[in-house]
N, C-alpha and C positions, 0 to 999 in steps of 0.2 A: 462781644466780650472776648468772645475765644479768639478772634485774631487778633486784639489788642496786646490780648497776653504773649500771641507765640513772637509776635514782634518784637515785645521787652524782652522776651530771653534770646533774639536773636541778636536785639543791641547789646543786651548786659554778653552775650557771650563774644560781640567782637569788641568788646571796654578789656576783656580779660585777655584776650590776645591782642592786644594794641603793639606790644612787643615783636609781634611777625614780621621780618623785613625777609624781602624776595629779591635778588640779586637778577637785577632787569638785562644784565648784558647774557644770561643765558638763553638758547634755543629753547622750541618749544620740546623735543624731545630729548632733554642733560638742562636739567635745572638743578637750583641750590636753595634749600631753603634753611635759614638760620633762627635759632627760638632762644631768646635769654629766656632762660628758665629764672624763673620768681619762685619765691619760697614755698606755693601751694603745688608747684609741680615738681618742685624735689621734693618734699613731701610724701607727694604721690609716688611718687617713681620709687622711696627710700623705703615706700612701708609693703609694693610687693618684691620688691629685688633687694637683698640682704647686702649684694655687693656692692652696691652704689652708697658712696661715700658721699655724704651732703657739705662735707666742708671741701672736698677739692673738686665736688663736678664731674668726677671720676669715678669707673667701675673698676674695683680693686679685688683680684683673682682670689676664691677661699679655695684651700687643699688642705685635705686631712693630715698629714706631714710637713712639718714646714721642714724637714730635709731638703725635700724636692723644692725648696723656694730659693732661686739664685742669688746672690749678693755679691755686696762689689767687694773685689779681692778675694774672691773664690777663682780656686785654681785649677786646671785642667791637662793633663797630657796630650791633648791634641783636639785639636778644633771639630770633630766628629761627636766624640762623646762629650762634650759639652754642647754639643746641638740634640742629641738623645735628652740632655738631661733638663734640657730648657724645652724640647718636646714634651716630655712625662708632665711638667709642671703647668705646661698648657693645655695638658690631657685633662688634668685634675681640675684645672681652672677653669676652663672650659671655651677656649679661644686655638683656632690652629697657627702655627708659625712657616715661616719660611725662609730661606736664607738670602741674605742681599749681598750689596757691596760688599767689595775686600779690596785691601794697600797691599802691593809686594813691593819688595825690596830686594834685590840680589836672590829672590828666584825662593824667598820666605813671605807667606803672610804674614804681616805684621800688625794688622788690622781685619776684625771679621766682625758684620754683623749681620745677627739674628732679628729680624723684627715679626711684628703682630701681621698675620695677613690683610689687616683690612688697612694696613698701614701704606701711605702714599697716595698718589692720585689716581682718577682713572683716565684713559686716554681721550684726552679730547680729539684727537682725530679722526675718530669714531662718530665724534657727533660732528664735525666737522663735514665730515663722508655723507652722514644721514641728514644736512642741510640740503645737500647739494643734490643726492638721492628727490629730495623732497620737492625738491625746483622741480629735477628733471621731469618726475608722476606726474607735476601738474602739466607741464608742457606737454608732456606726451600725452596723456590723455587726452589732451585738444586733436592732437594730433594722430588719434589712434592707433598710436602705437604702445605695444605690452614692454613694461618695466617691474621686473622683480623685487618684492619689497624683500627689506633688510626684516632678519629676523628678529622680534624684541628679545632685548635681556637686559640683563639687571647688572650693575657692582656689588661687590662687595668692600670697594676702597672707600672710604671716610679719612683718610690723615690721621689715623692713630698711631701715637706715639710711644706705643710701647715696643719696646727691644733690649738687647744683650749686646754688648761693645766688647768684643776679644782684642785683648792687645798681647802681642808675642814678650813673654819674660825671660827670654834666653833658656837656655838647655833643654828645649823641646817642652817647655809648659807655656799655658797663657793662661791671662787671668782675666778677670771678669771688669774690667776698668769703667764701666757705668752699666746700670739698670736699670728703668725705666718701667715704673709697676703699672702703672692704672693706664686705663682704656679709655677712647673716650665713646664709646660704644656698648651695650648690652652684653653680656658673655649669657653664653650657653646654656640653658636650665637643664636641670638632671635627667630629665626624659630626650632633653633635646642635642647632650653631650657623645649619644649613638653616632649622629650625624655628621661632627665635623672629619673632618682627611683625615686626620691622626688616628679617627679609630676606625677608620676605612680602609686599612691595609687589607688587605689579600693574605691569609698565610699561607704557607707551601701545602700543609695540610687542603686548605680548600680550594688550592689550584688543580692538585692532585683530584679529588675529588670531583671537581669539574671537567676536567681532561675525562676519566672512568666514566663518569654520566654520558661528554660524550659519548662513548663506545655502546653506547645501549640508545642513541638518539634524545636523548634527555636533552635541551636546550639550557642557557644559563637561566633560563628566569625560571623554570621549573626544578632545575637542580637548584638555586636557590632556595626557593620551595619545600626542597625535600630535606635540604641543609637544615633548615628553620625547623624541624619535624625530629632534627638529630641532634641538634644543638640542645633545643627547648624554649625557645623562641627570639625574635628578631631579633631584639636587642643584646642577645647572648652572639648572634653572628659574627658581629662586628661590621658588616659588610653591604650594603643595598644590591638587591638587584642590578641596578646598574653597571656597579662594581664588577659582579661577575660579568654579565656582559660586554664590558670594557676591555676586561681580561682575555676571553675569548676573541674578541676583534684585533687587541694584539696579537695574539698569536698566528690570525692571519695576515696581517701584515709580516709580524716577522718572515713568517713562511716565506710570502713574495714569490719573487720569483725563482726562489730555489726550492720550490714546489715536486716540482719531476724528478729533479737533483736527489732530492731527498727520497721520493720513492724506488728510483732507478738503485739507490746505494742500498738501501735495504734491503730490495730484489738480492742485488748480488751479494751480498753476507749472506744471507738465506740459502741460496746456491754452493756459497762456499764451505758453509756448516753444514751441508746434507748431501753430501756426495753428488754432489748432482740432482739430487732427487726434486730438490725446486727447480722450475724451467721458466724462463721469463725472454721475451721476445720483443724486440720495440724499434721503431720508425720514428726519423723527423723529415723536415719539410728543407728546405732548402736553406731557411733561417735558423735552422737547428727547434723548432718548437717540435713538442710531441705531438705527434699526431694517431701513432696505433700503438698498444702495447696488450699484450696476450700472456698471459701466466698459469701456471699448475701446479699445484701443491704437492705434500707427499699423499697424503688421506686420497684427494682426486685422480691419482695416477694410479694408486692401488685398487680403488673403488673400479676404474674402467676397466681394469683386468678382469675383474669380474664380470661387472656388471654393462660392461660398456659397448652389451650389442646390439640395444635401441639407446638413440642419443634426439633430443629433444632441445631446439636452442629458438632464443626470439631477443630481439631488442629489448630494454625497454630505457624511459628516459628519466631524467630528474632527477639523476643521481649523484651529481657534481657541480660545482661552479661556471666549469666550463662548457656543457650541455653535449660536452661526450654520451656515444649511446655505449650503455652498460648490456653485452651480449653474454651472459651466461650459460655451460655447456651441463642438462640438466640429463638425468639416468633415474633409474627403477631399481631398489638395494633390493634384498632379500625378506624385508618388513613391508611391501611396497610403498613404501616411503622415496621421496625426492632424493637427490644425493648429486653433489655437485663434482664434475668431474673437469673445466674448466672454466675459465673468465675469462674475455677481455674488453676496453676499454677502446671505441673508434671514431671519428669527428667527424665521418659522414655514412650515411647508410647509402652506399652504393656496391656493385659487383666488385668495381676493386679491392675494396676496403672486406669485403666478406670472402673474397679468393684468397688476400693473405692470412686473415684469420682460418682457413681450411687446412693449408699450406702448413700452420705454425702447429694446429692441432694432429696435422699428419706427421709432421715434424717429431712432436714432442713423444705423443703416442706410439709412432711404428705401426701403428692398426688403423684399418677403417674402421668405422660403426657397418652392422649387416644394414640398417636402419635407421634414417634421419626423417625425423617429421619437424613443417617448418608449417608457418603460414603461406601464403596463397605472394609469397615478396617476389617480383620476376626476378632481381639481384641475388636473393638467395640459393633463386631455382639456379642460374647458370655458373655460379660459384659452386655448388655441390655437384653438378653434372662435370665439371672441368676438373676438380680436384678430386672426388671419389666417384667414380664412373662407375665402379661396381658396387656403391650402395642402393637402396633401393631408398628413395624421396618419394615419400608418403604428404599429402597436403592435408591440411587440419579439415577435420568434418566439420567442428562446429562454427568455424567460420567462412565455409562453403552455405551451412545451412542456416545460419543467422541473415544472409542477404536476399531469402528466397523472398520474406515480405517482401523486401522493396523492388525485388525485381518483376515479382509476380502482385502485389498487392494485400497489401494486409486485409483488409476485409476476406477478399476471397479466400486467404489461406489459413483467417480466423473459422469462417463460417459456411465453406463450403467442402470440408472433409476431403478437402485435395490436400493437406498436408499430413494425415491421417493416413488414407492409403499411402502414399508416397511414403512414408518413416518405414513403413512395413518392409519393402525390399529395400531402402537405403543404409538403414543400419543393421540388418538381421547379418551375421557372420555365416548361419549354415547354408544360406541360400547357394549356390553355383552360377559361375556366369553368364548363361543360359540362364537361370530361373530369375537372376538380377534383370537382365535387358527385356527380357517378355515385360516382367513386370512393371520397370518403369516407364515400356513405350505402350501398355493397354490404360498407366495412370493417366496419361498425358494425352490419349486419343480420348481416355472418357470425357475430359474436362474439357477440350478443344484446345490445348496447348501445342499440340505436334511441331508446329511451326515457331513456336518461340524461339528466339534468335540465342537466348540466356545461357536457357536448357541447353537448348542442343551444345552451347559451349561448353558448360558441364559434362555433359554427356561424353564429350567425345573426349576429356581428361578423365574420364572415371576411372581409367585405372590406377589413379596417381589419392584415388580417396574413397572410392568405395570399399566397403571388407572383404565383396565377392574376390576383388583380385588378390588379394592376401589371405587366404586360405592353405597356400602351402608355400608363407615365406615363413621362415622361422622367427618368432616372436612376432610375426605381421601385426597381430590384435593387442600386442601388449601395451602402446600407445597409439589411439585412434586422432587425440585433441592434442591440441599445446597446451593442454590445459594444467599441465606440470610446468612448463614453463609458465603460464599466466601465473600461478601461487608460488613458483621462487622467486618470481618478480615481485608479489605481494610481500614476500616473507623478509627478502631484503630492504625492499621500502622501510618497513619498518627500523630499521639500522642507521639508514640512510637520510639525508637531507641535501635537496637540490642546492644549497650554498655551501658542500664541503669543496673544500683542497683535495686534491689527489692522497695527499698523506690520509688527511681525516677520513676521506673516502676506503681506504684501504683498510685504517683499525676496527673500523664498523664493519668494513667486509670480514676481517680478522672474527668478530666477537660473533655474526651471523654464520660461521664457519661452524665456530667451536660451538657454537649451540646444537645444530646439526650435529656434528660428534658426538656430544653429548647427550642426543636425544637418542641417537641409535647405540651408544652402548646403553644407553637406559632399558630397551628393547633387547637385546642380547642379556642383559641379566636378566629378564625377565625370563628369557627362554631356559632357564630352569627349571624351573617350573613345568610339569610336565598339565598339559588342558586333562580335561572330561573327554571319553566319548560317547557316544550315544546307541554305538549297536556294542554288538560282542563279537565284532570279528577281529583278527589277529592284522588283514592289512591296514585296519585301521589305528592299530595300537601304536602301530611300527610308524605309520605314517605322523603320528601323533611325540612320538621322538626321532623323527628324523626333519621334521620341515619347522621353521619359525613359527610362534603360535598366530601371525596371521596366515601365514601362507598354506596354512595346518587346517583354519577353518573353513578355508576356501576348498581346498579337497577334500575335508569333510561332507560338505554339502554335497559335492559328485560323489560318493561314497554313501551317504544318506537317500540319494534321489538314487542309487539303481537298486537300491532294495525296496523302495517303495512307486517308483513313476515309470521303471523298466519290462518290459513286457516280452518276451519273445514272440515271433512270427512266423510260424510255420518251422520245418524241420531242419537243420544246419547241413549244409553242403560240404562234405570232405572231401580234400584230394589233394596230396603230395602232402598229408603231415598239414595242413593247412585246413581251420574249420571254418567257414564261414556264416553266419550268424546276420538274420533281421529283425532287431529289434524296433521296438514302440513305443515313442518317448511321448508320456501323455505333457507333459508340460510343454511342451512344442507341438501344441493342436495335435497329439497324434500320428505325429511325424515319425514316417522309416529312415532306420539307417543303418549302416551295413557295416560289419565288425569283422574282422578277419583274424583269427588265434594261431598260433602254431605253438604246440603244446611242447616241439621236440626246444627250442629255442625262446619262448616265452614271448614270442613278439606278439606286438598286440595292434592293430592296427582301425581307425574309425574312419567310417566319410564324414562325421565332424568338424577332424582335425584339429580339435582344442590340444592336445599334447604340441602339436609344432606351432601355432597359436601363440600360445601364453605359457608352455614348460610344463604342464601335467596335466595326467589322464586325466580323462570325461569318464562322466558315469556309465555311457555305454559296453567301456572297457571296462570299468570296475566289476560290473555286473556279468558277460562274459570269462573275465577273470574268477568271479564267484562260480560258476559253473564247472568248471575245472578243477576246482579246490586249491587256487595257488592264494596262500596267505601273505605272502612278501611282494611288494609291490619291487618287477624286475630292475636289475640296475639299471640298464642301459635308460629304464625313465625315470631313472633320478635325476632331476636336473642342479647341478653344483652350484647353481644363483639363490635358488631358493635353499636353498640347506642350513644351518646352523653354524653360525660363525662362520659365514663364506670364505668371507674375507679374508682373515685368518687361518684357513684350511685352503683354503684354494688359489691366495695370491702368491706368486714366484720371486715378484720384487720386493728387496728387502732395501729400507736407505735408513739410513742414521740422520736424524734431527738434535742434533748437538749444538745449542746455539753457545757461543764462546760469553760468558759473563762480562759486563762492564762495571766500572768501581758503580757508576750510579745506578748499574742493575743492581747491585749488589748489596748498597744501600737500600736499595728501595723492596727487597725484599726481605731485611733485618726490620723494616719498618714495618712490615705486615705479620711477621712474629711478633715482634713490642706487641704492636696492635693485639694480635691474639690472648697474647700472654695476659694484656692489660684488662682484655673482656672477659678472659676464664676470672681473672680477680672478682669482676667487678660480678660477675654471676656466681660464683661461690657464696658472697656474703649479700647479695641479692636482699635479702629478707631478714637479715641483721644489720640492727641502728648501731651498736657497737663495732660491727665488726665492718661497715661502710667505715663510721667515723676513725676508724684503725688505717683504714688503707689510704683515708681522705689524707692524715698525715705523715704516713710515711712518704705519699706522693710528696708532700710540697717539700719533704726533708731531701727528697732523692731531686727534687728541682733543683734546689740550692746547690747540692752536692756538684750538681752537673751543672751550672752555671760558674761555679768556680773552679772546678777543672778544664771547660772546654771552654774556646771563643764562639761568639754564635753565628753559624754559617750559616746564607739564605741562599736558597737552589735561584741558578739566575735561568733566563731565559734556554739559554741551550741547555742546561741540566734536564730542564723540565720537557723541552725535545727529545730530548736523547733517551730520556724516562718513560716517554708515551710513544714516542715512533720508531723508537732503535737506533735511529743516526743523528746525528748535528749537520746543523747546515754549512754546507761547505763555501771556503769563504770565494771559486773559483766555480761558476755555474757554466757546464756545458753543455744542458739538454734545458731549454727553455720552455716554462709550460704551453699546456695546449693554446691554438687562439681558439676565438670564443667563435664554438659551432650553431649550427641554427636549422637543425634538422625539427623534421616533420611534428615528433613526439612534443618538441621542446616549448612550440609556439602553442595560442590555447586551442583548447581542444573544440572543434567546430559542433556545433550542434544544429541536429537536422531538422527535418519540418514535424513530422511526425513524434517528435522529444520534445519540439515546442510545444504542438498541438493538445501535449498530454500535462506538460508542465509537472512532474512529477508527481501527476496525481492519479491516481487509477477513476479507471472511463466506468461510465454510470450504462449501465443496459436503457436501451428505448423502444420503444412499439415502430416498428415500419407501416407507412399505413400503405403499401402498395401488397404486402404478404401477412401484414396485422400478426408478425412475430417479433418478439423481444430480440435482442441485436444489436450490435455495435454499428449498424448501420441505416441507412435512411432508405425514402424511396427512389431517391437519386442513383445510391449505390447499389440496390439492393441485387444479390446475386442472381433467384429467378427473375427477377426482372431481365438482368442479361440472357440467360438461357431461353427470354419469346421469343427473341429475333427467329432461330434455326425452327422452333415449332412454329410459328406464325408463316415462314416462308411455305414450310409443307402446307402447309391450310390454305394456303393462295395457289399453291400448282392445285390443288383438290379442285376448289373452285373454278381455278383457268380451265381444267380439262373439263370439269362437269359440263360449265354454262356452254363449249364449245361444243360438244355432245348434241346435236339434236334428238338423237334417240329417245333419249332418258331425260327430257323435260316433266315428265312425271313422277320424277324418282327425288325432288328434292329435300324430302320429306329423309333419307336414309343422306345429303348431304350437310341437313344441319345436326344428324348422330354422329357424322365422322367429326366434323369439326367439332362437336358438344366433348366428344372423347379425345382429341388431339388439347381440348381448354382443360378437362381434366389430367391429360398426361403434364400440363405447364402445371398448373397448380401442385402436383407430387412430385414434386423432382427428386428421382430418386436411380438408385445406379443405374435400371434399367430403364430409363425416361427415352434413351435413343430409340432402342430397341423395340419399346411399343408405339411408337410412331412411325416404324418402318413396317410393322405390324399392320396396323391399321390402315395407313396410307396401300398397303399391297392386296387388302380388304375392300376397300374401296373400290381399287381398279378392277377385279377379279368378281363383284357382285355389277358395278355399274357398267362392264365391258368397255373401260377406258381405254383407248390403245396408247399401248405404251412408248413412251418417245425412247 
């Protein structure tokens, strides 16, 4: 019964489309299909769509104004605003338009027409192409070969015949000489009227807005996002996602290749409005592309005056289109805070390419740095030894000691306390070079490393990264890591995105600048402020207004720790006006160290050395200085980096940043007063329904007003250039962007065995069942496992010499206690495990009368 029935309504339903005719000469993919509509589906169609007119078949446009509705012998001063005004009526209507043909005559249109976009045909050449396409797949396919399929899309043409007929009526008017109302197509429903082009413009406003997003790393489809959140929602936009993103791709097109052009010409107004104080340096290739360019600001050139006698510099990549490596030139302010003192911009990471950046910073600067710390790059190393001979290249510790696992083994240097002792002399600063080298070559005997081929390469560059040999460089200890460089690497990322242009890459470098500025005068007012101290002595109080309030808590604590961790050591030694002093520092195990005062000169001297170090006294001195009674901590160790307002007390170079205004700078920042002005309004009556609804119309009265005094001007492409970057692009390009680089950073980043093995999950502890201890390791790897080889061997020389012994064939009884106690020295393996196995085994020979080989 049930399938009787679904049968009848599958005939009753093709009796009611008997009317469907399908035009057979179409392809399978652009077909036509055609429906006479019968009076039950106008009907239908007339009772949910208001505009479908049942006597002409036609969807007939409804607008709230019938101003806006064109008519024939309506007249126009010029064929533009009567495309606005046949726009507006399609707005309202709900269908978008677009301009077609036109008649000249003697160099007049005399003819123009406006039609419906879905009006005319679509191209059949297309489905033409996609027959032919469709042959080829199948053949190739036999013949295995790969053919790219055509991507689907859709028309929107149907042969609708609506449009606007401009005929020229002499004296500079035309008139509207036919109109053609109805569609023969659906128009737009009111939710769905957001969507068509017409109200998909872009304003200048949200161009603007998108350009500013950029400069904070905001993407379009997030600055849309945030638009929507400003607006009050989508359909208040006007605009899709899309849109903006579109927007944005042009403007990298536009760019093109007058990319470099554009940032070279801003460099130099920069330069030319600051006295020189901007410095910018640049290379091309034989084709004229960029290839290196080097720049410094006025804040960075004043900053190294100061602060610029550790410098800190590392690649890093991702920061451009073209896979230029981004080298920033990174220092220590007086907040201990980052602080950018140059950039530049290189297309391959080689010696070359880092000797002219040395060169351009030796250049700019006139100073070396005392102090460069780099990674472990051999190009960096012989670019800084060639260009500053007398700086001291310090290599990063932590990426020395990040390689130990894998050179030495992760198990053993998880779980055999050889990485443990080893930190103890590698990073300790008071240790001396003598106490450094004992130390690491009694580590490395204990464990049976002596011979590592690694090590010993370490070892023999130690002076380029351990802290024993910077003890008496000045600032030696103030940067150990690049780990300043690793977080302005971070800090810009964020700014940044590996698909800007050179310009885009530069205003985000711009916006990550002034952040940094911003943050350290935020820090500077702060130091008003005067801190708390903790004791009642007077050096402290002083110290407390004369240093930053970081740099204030940091000598605080040496001030704190020699009234409480400081010990004196017997009686002080004087001679020539000079006392000499041993102190007992319990927070360093106990540790002596030796103080030297002269009372007549106030010097003050540690075996520490943290004042030459890092710029101010250790506690040892504090506390000798408390013995004395001197309340003012001397000049000579005040150091002018850490002080208060360095910068501004201590820098000589003065430049002028006077940038010369443009009309569309000028513009654009009468726009951000309106703006203000318009928000103070709108926050003043914030929480008044009258006094909202007061301003709501004085606005639309001051629209008008300004609608009919001004014409309306739309910012074109170079406006909006010249608005976001500083310059326009010039119409004559001499510096061609970079070609595209392919350095190390750029390609994906390789992941090792040990990152697989772990897969981003943290390792489970297990039982070893050879030492039945919990462990990241098995009985395969387990470490006493490794250390029975050296005791089993001694157990067999026991054995060799006993059994050859004829004497002491009675004594075996005292050979299976030596071995019983050489199996208990495996079982504890502990610092002294050598020791009592040389023990034992010397017991042995010495009770059993072994002669000794």
């Amino acid at each position: 019964m049930a399938s009787s029935s679904n049968q009848g309504n599958i005939h009753n339903s093709c009796n009611t489309y008997s009317d469907l005719q399908v035009d057979s000469t179409a392809n399978d993919n652009d077909f036509t299909v055609e429906c006479a509509r019968d009076d039950e589906v106008e009907n239908f169609i007339e009772g949910f769509d208001d505009s479908f007119s049942s006597s002409s078949g036609l969807w007939i446009p409804k607008v709230n104004d019938n101003k806006v509705k064109p008519y024939s012998g309506q007249i126009f001063r010029d064929i533009e605003t009567c495309f606005k005004f046949y726009a507006e009526y399609g707005r309202q209507g709900g269908f978008d338009i677009r301009k077609s043909s036109q008649k000249v005559r003697d160099g007049i249109v005399v003819y123009k027409y406006f039609v419906c976009s879905k009006g005319g045909n679509h191209e059949t050449s297309m489905s033409k192409e996609s027959d032919s396409n469709s042959d080829l797949s199948l053949v190739s396919s036999t013949a295995g070969v790969d053919v790219r399929k055509r991507r689907r899309t859709v028309t929107k043409k149907c042969q609708c015949e609506a449009k606007v007929q401009l005929k020229y009526g002499g004296f500079n008017q035309y008139i509207i000489s036919c109109f053609v109302e109805g569609h023969n197509h659906p128009l737009a429903s009111t939710s769905g009227k957001q969507f068509l082009r017409i109200n998909r413009t872009i304003s200048s406003l949200q161009r603007r807005f998108i350009l500013d997003a950029a400069k904070s790393n905001i993407g379009a489809h997030r600055a849309h996002s945030l638009y929507k959140s400003i607006a009050g929602s989508y359909t208040d936009i006007g605009a899709t996602a899309t849109d903006f993103q579109n927007w944005v791709r042009d403007i990298k097109l536009y760019i093109g290749k007058h990319d470099a052009d554009m940032l070279l010409q801003k460099f130099q107004n920069k330069r030319e409005t600051s006295d020189a104080g901007f410095s910018y340096e640049y290379e091309t290739d034989s084709d004229g592309h960029l290839t290196r360019l080097f720049w410094a600001d006025i804040p960075g050139r004043q900053s190294y005056e100061v602060f610029g006698d550790v410098v800190s510099f590392d690649a890093t990549y991702r920061t451009n289109k073209y896979g230029m490596v981004f080298v920033p030139f990174i220092g220590v302010d007086n907040h201990w805070k980052s602080v950018t003192f140059a950039s530049a911009l290189l297309n391959h990471e080689d010696s070359t390419n880092f000797t002219w950046v040395c060169e351009m910073f030796l250049k700019v600067f006139q100073q070396a740095p005392k102090c460069i710390i780099t990674d472990q790059c051999p190009a960096m190393k012989v670019a800084i030894n060639k260009i500053f001979p007398n700086s001291i290249h310090r290599c990063c510790m932590w990426h020395i000691m990040q390689k130990f696992t894998a050179k030495v083994g992760p198990v053993f240097c998880a779980e055999s306390g050889f990485m443990k002792k080893l930190n103890k002399f590698v990073w300790s600063s008071h240790l001396t070079i003598s106490e450094f080298e004992q130390g690491w070559n009694s580590v490395l005997d204990e464990f049976g490393l002596s011979e590592h081929v690694w090590l010993n390469e370490m070892y023999l560059m130690r002076e380029s990264w351990i802290p024993a040999f910077f003890r008496d460089k000045p600032m030696g200890a103030l940067l150990r890591t690049t780990s300043r460089s690793e977080s302005s690497n971070f800090f810009f990322n964020h700014f940044v995105q590996r698909g800007d242009t050179l310009s885009e890459f530069y205003i985000c470098y711009e916006s990550a600048i002034e952040k940094q500025i911003y943050e350290n005068k935020k820090l500077n007012d702060g130091d008003r402020c005067i801190p708390k101290t903790i004791t009642e002595k007077e050096i402290e109080k002083e110290a407390a207004q004369l240093y930053t309030r970081t740099m204030f808590y940091k000598v605080q604590k040496q001030i704190k720790a020699s009234c409480f961790h400081i010990s004196l050591a017997g009686q002080p030694i004087v001679a020539d006006g000079v006392s000499k002093y041993i102190v007992r520092d319990k927070t360093y195990d106990e540790k002596y160290f030796e103080v030297q005062f002269s009372f007549l000169t106030n010097n003050v001297d540690c075996s520490c050395k943290l004042f030459t170090r890092v710029g101010y006294l250790c506690r040892h001195c504090f506390y000798c200085l408390g013995l004395w009674g001197v309340e003012r901590i001397p000049h000579q160790y005040l150091c002018s980096r850490w002080m208060r307002n360095a910068e501004d007390r201590f820098c000589k170079s003065k430049f002028s940043d006077v940038m010369e205004s443009t009309n569309v700078q000028n513009i654009r920042d009468m726009s951000k007063k309106v703006w203000t002005v318009f928000q103070g309004c709108i926050e003043y009556v914030s929480n008044n329904g009258n006094g909202m609804q007061f301003l709501f119309d004085e606005m639309n009265s001051l629209k008008i007003r300004v609608e009919e005094k001004f014409e309306s001007s739309r910012a074109t492409k170079e406006d909006m250039l010249e608005e976001c970057f500083g310059v326009r692009p010039s119409t004559i390009t001499t510096v061609h962007p970079p070609l595209q680089s392919n350095n190390k950073g750029s390609r994906k980043r390789l992941v090792g065995p040990a990152e697989k093995s772990c897969d981003g999950k943290k390792r489970k502890l297990r039982v070893c069942k050879f030492c039945m201890l919990e462990g990241y390791h098995d009985s395969r790897t387990c470490p006493k496992k490794k250390m029975q080889n050296p005791i089993m061997q001694a157990a067999n020389i026991c054995v060799d010499n006993i059994s050859t012994n004829q004497t002491i064939n009675t004594d075996m009884n005292l050979l299976d206690q030596t071995c019983y106690a050489i199996q208990i020295i495996y079982m504890d393996l502990n610092a002294q495990a050598k020791d009592q196995v040389v023990i034992f085994w010397q017991a042995a020979i010495e009770r059993l009368h072994i002669p000794d080989e």
